[in-house]
N, C-alpha and C positions, 0 to 999 in steps of 0.2 A: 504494500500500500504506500503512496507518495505521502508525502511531506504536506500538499493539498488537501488530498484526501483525510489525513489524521489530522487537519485543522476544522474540514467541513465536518469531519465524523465528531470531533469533539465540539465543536461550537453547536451541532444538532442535540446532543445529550445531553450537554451544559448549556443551556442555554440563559441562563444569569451569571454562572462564573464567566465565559466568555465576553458579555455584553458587558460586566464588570472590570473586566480584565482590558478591553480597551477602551474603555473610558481615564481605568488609569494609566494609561498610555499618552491618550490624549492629555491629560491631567501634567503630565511630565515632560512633553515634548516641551513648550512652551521655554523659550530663553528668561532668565533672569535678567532683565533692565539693570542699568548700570545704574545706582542710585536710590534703589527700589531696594528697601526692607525684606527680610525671608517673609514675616508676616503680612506683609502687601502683597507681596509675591503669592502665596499661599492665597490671600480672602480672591487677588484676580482670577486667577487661574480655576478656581472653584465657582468664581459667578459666570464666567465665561462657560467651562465646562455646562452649566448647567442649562445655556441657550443654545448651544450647540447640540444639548440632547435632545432640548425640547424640535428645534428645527430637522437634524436629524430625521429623527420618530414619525416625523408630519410629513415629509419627504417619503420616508422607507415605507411607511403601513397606510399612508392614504392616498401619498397622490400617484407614487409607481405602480400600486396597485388599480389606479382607475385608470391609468394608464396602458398599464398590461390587459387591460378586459373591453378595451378600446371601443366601449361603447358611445362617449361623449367626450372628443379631445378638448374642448371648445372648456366646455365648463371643467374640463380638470386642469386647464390652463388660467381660469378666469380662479378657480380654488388655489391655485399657484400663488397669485401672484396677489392675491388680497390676501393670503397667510403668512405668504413671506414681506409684506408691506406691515402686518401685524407686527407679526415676531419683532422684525428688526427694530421696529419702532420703540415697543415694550423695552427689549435693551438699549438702546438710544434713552431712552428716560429712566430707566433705571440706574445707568453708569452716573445721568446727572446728577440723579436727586440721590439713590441711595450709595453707589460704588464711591464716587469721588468725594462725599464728606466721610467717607469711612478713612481713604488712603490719602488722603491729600491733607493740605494745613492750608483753613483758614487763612485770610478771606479768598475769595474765587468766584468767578463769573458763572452765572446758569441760567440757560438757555430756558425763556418760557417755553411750556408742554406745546403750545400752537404752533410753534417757530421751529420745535424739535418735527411737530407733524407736518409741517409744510415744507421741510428741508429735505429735501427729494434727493440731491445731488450726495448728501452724507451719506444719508440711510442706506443708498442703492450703491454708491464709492467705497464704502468703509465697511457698515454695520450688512448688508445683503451679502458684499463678497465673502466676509470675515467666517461670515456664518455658513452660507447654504455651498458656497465649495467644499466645505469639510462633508456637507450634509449629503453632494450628492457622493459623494465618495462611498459614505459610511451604505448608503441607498445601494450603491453597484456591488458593494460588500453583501450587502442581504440578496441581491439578485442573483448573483454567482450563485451562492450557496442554496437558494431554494431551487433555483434549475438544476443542480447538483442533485438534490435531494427527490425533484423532481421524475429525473434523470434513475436513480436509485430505485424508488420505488416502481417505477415501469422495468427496471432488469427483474423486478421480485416479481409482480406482477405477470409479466413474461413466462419465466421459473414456474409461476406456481399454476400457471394454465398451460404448458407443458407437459407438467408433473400429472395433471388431471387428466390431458389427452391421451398419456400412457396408459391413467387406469383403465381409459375406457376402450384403449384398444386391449389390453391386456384379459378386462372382462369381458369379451367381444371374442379374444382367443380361448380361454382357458374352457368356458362349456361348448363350444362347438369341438374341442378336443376331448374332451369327456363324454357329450352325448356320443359322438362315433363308437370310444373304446367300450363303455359301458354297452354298447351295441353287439359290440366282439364277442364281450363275455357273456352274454346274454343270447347270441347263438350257441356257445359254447355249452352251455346250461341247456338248452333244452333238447340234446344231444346227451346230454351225459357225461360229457367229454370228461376224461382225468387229469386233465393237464387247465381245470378250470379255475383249482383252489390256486394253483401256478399263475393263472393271467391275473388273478386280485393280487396276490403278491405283488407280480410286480407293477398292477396298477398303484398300487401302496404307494411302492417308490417313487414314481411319476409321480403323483402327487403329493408327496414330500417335499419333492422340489421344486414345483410347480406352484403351492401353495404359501412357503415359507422361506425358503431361499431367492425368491426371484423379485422380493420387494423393492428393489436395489436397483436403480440405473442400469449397472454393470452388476456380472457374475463374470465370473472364469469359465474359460473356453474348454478346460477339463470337464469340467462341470454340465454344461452342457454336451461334452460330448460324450460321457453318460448318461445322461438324459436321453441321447437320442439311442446308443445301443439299446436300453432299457424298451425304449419303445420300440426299436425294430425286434425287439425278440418276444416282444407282446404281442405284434403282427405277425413275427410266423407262426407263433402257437392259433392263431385263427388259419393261416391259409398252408399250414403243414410245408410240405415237400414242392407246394404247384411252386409257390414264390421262391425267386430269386435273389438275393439284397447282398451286392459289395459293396463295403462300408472302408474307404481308406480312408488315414488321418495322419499329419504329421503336420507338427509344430514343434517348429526349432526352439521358443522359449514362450514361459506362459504368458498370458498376457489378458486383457477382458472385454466382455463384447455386451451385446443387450443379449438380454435373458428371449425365448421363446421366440426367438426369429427363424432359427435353423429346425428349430420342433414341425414350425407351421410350415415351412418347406417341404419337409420330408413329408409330414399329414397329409399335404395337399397332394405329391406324388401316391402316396398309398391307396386315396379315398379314389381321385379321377385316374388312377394307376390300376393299381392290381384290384382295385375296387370294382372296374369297369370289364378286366380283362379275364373271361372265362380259361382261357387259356393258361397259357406261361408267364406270369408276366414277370419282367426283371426289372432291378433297380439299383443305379447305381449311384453311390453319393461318393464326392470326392472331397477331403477340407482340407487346405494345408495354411498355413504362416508362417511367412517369410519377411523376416524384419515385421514390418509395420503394415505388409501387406497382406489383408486375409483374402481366401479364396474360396468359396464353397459351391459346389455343382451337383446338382440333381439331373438324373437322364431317369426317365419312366414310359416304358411300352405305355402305350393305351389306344384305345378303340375311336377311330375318328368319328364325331358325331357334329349334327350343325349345330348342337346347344355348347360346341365345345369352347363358345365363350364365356360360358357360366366359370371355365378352369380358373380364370384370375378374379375368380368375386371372392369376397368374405376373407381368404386365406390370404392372398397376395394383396390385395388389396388393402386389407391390413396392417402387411408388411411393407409395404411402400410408403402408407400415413406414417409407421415407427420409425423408418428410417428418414425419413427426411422432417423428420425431429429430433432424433439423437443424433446424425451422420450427413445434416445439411451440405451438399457440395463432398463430401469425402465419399460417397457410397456408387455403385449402380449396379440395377436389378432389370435383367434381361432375361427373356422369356422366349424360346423359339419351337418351329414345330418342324421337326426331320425324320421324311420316311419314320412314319409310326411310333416314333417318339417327342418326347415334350422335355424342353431343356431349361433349366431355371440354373442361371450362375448367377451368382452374387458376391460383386467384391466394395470390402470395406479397405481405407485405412486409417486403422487404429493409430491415434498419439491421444494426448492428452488435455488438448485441446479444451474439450465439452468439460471435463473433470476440474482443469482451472476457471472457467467461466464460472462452474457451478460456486465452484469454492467463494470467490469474489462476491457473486451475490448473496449466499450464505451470509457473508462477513458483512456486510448492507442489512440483511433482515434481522443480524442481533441488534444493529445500531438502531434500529429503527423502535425495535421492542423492547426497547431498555426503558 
């Protein structure tokens, strides 16, 4: 985090010790007069300070604000300029009648209140500059910092409607993978099969991880690729000896991907795959990572049919809204149809990228909820 940032972050959470804290700033900048007492020194700088805040405040929270909402420039210039003809005035009579019999000695000239009012030339020369240049400064200070702030809460914002469109593809994937396998076993059941108390087992496992491991942005690509043996040996015990399934995998070092992208891959091969195919059907999945580049392929016989565009609903479809949420610009997802088979290759590359972003705004939403 910059040196800005830990200024905007803390003036956002402190919001009186900061405002505090450059008041006495302004409080000290201020030179000491040759001639001029520490305690003269002291009561000016403190009555000054205190028209400076009041202009300031009047400036930052009223008129940049009617300003910024640009309904009416007209009367937030006419509010301008009859407040700061106020203010300056008030100090103009103030320095006469109360500052200069405080710091000064007897006897001295003062300006009637009318002559202070009608003296255009001081007010706007001396007491307007004196005051509203500090004031717009302190004004561009609040501006920065709520478009900062601004700025922050639309990355959380962002974040957290992200976060939500995962759930809802994630709820979108997880029973349309379950209503299928429960399907499996459920043939399997009314058969008899003894290899059925075997497909809940490792339905178990599947949703094990499916259910409690996969809350997470990322999982490890081990992990998933468990997940998906699990599941191809959940599909042969449905289609015995007819099904076909090489399953290569090699990963040079681990690394982490989104959970339940390569599951619905492979799903969608089995359901419009060996789902469709009375015959032999085979399937071949390929994964490997190399450096920072993943690579995943799916090839699946199946039965041409003209509804054979229903293949990319729901599953792939899915996985194209997930990826170009977590893998905007780093991903692509190609789908082709050759002599009798359907080829889904999907390559990412993985850095860290999405995981710093996240981190940053993370460190935004404590500031904010402090």
């Amino acid at each position: 985090m910059s040196i800005f940032n830990k200024i905007i972050r803390f003036s956002s959470i402190y919001r009186f010790s900061s405002h505090l804290l450059f008041w006495l700033v302004v409080f000290i900048v201020p030179q000491w007069e040759a001639g001029t007492s520490f305690r003269n020194m002291l009561i000016e700088n403190m009555f000054y300070v205190f028209f400076y805040m009041m202009a300031s405040y009047f400036v930052a929270y009223f008129i940049i604000p009617m300003l910024l909402k640009g309904e009416n420039y007209f009367l937030a210039t006419v509010y301008f300029i009859v407040g700061a003809y106020i203010i300056s005035a008030i100090l103009r009579i103030t320095v006469v009648y109360v500052l200069e019999p405080i710091v000064r000695n007897p006897p001295f000239d003062q300006e009637p209140i009318l002559q202070i009012l009608t003296d255009m030339h001081t007010l706007i020369n001396v007491y307007f500059l004196q005051n509203f240049s500090l004031a717009w400064i302190f004004g561009f200070i609040k501006l920065m910092k709520d478009q900062y702030a601004i700025k922050q809460r639309t990355l959380l914002l962002e974040k957290e409607k992200t976060e939500a469109e995962l759930n809802i593809l994630k709820a979108q994937l997880n029973p349309h993978f379950l209503f299928n396998t429960l399907n499996n076993i459920y043939s399997l059941s009314l058969v008899n099969s003894p290899v059925t108390s075997k497909s809940i087992a490792g339905l178990s496992q599947i949703l094990d991880h499916v259910l409690y491991r996969c809350n997470s942005t990322y999982v490890s690509i081990s992990s998933e690729i468990n997940l998906l043996i699990n599941y191809i040996d959940l599909e042969k015990l449905r289609y015995s000896d007819r099904l076909v399934v090489n399953f290569h995998h090699n990963i040079e070092e681990e690394s982490e991907i989104a959970p339940l992208i390569l599951l619905s891959i492979v799903e969608n091969a089995f359901k419009h795959g060996a789902g469709e195919d009375i015959g032999r059907p085979v399937i071949d999945i390929d994964l490997r990572l190399e450096g920072t580049k993943f690579y995943f392929k799916v090839t699946n016989t199946f039965i041409f049919r003209e509804e054979i565009e229903q293949y990319d609903k729901i599953g792939l479809t899915n996985i194209r809204k997930q990826l170009e949420i977590i893998y905007p610009g780093n991903h692509e997802l190609i789908t082709s149809i050759k002599e009798g088979t359907f080829v889904t290759l999907l390559t990412i590359t993985l850095d860290n990228q999405e995981t710093t972003k996240a981190k940053s705004i993370d460190e935004s939403k404590m500031s904010f909820s402090r």
